[in-house]
N, C-alpha and C positions, 0 to 999 in steps of 0.2 A: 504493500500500500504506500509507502513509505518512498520507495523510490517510481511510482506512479505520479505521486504529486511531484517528485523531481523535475521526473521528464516533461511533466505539462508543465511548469513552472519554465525551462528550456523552451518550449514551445509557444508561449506565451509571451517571451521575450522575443523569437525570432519571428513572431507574427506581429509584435509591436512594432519592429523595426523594419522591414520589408517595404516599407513605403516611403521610404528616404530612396530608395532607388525611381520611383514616379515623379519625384520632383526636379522642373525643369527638363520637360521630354523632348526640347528641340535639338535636332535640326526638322524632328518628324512631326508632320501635322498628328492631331489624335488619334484619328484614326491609324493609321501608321503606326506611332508609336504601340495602340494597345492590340491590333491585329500582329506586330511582331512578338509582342511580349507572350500573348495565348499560343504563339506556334514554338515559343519557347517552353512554354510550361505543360505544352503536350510531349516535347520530346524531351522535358527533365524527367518527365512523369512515368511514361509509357518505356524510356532507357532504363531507369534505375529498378523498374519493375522488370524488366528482360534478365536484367544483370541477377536481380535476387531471388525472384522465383520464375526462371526459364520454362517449368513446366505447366505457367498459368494457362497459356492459349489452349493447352491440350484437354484441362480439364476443365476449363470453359467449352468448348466444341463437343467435349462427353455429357456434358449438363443439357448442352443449352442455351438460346442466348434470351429464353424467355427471361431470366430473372437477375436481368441485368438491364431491363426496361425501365422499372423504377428507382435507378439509381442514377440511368444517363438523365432521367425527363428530367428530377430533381438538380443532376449538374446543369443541363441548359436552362433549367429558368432560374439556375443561380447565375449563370453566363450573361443571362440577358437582364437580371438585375443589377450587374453589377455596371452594365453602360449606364443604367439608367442611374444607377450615383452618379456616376460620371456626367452624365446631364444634367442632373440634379443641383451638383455644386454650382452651375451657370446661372441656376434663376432663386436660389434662394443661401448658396452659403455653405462650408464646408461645411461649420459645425450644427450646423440646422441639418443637414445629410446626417452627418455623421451620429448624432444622437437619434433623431427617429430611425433611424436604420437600424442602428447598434440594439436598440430597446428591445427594436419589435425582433430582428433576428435571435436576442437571448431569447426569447419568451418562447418564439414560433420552434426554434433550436433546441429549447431543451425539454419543454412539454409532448411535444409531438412524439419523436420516441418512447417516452411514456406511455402514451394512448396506446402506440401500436404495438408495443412488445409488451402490453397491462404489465408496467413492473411499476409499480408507484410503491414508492417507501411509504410508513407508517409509525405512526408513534411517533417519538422525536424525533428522528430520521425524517420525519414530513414537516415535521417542525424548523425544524435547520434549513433542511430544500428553499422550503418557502420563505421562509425569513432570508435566504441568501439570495435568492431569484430578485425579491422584491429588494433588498439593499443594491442590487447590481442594476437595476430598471432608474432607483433611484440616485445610486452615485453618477449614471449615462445623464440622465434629467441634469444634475449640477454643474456637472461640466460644461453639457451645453449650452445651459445659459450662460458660466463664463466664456468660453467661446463667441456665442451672440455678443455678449456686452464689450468682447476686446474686438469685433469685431464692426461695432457702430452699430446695433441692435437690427432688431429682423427686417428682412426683405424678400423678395419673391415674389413667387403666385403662387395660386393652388395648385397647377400642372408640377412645380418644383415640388411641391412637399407629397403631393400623389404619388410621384416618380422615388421621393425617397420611401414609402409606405411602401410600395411594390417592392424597391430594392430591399428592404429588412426582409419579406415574406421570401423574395429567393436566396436570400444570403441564409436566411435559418433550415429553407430547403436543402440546403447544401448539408448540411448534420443528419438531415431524414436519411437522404439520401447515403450515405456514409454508415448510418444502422442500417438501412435494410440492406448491404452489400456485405452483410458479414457472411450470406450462405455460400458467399465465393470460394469462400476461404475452410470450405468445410472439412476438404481433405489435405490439406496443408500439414495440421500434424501429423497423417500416418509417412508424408515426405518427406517428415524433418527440418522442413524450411522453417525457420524462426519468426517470429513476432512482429518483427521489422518489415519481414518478405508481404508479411499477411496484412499488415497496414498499409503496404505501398500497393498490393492487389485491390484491396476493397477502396482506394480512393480515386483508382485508376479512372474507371467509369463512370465515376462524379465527373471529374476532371476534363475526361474526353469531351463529354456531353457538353460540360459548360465552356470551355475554349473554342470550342469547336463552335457553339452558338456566335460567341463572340466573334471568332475570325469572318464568319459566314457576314455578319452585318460589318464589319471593320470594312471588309474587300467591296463590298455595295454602298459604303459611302464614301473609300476611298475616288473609285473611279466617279460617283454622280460628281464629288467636286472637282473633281479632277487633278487630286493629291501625290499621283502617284512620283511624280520627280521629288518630293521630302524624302522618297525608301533611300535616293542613292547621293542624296545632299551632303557637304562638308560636312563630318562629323559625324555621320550615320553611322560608320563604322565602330567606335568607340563607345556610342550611345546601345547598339546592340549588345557588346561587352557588358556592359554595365545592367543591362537589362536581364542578360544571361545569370550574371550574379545574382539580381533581385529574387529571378525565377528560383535559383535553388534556395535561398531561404527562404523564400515561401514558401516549396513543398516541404522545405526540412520542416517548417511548422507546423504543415497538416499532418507528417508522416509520423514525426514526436508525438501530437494529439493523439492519432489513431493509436498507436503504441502506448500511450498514458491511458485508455479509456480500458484497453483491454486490460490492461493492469488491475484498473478501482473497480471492475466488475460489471453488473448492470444497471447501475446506480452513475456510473462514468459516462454513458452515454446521454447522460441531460446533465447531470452535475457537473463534468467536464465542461463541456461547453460553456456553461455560463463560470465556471472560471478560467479559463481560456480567452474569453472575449474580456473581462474584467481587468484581465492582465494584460491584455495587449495593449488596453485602451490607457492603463496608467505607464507602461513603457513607449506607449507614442504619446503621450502628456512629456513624456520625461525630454523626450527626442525634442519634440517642443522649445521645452526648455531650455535647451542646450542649443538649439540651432537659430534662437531669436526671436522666434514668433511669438514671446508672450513679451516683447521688452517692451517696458512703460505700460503694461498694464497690469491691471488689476490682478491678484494673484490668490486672493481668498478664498472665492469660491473654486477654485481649481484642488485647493490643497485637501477642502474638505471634500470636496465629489474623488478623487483619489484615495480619503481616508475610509469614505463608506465603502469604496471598493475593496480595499483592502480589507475592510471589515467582512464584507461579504465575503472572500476569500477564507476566510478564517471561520465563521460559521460554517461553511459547506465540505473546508477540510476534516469538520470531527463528527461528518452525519456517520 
């Protein structure tokens, strides 16, 4: 249990920080930029799964490719949630994204499993859950109101804040989708492949599905605007390095989480997530910190929406 909360604790920091590689995507228009990065993060994804369990295609083709339906649908409409943050921050504001998103993704990310796999704790255990779900809903709320307030307070439309509601529901899709791919991995022990192997197999086809979505609309808007000379602009070169980087610690994030849930049990597959999200979100506060974005402002409510996080953290560690 013990070295379960490690690894998600690892995993939580390299999900905090993974978006220090999005900042600054020129020489590439967006679309460019985020159509490179999904065909990077399918071949970090679908490589380091070849490398560790080579025998996955075969026992997928022995199954079946029924039950790996609802794991792609949940990666694409996390794929296509995740433009619409992207859109999102256009008309109403990073941290206005970023907390309804963040919210609704804990909620829809760690109840949902729940429903489907009927494992709901009880007793104190339901005690704890709740009181940790609800402190992590609340320390996302305080944030982003610091956020709005260093930001010159709210703007937007409704289309922006629609757009982040949809993007939280596919972001938390992405966690469904992630429980219900554990029957991939069903013969895995009698092969001996490790823990590791059987995390990078069950995220595989989240992944595929949701990049894939993304790449599909990135190449339809690159050519409508006619974007395409940004792919081989000054500086493309270096920018996809860098992006390459981004991609592995991003998946090293998801693949740590997958490895950390199967550790904490059936209780990891909702409880993880909402501490994984809670930590990422105080180590990209931290990132924050350090790279400027909060200079000459207000620093208060930052410190306290971080400490209910960290409270939350601590409640859901002793369910």
């Amino acid at each position: 249990m013990i070295i379960g909360f490690a690894i998600l604790l690892i995993a939580g920091v390299c999900q905090g920080s993974f978006g220090l590689g999005y900042k600054k995507y020129e020489p590439f228009s967006w679309a460019a930029f985020w159509g490179i990065y999904n065909i990077l993060c399918i071949l970090t994804s679908v490589g380091f799964v070849w490398l560790s369990a080579p025998k996955l295609w075969t026992i997928i083709s022995e199954n079946g490719f029924a039950h790996l339906c609802v794991p792609i649908l949940c990666g694409a409409l996390w794929g296509l949630s995740a433009i619409g943050f992207s859109k999102a921050i256009d008309k109403i504001g990073m941290s206005m994204v970023y907390g309804i998103s963040m919210g609704i993704s804990t909620i829809v990310g760690s109840v949902t499993p729940m429903i489907i796999n009927r494992s709901f704790p009880s007793g104190l255990s339901a005690a704890m859950f709740i009181t940790g779900l609800v402190l992590t809903v609340l320390g996302v709320i305080i944030v982003t109101i610091a956020g709005v307030k260093r930001d010159g307070g709210i703007k937007g439309s409704i289309s922006g804040v629609l757009l982040a509601v949809l993007s939280g529901l596919g972001s938390g899709a992405m966690n469904v989708g992630f429980a219900h791919s554990e029957s991939i991995t069903g013969q895995f022990a009698l092969l001996g492949y490790s823990q590791t192997a059987a995390s990078s197999a069950r995220w595989m086809p989240v992944l595929v599905g949701g990049c894939l979505a993304g790449i599909v609309w990135c190449v339809i808007e690159l050519f409508a605007k006619g974007e395409q000379k940004t792919l081989t602009a000054k500086g493309s070169g270096t920018r996809t390095i860098k992006l390459f980087v981004t991609s592995i610690v991003w998946y090293a994030a998801l693949l740590l989480y997958g490895l950390s849930v199967d550790m904490l049990g059936d209780i990891g597959k909702s409880a993880g997530w909402i501490l994984f999200n809670a930590l990422a979100l105080v180590i990209s506060v931290m990132w924050g910190l350090k790279t400027g974005e909060w200079k000459n402002s207000p620093k208060g409510l930052l410190y306290i929406g971080c400490a209910v996080l960290i409270a939350a953290w601590i409640f859901i560690s002793i369910i």
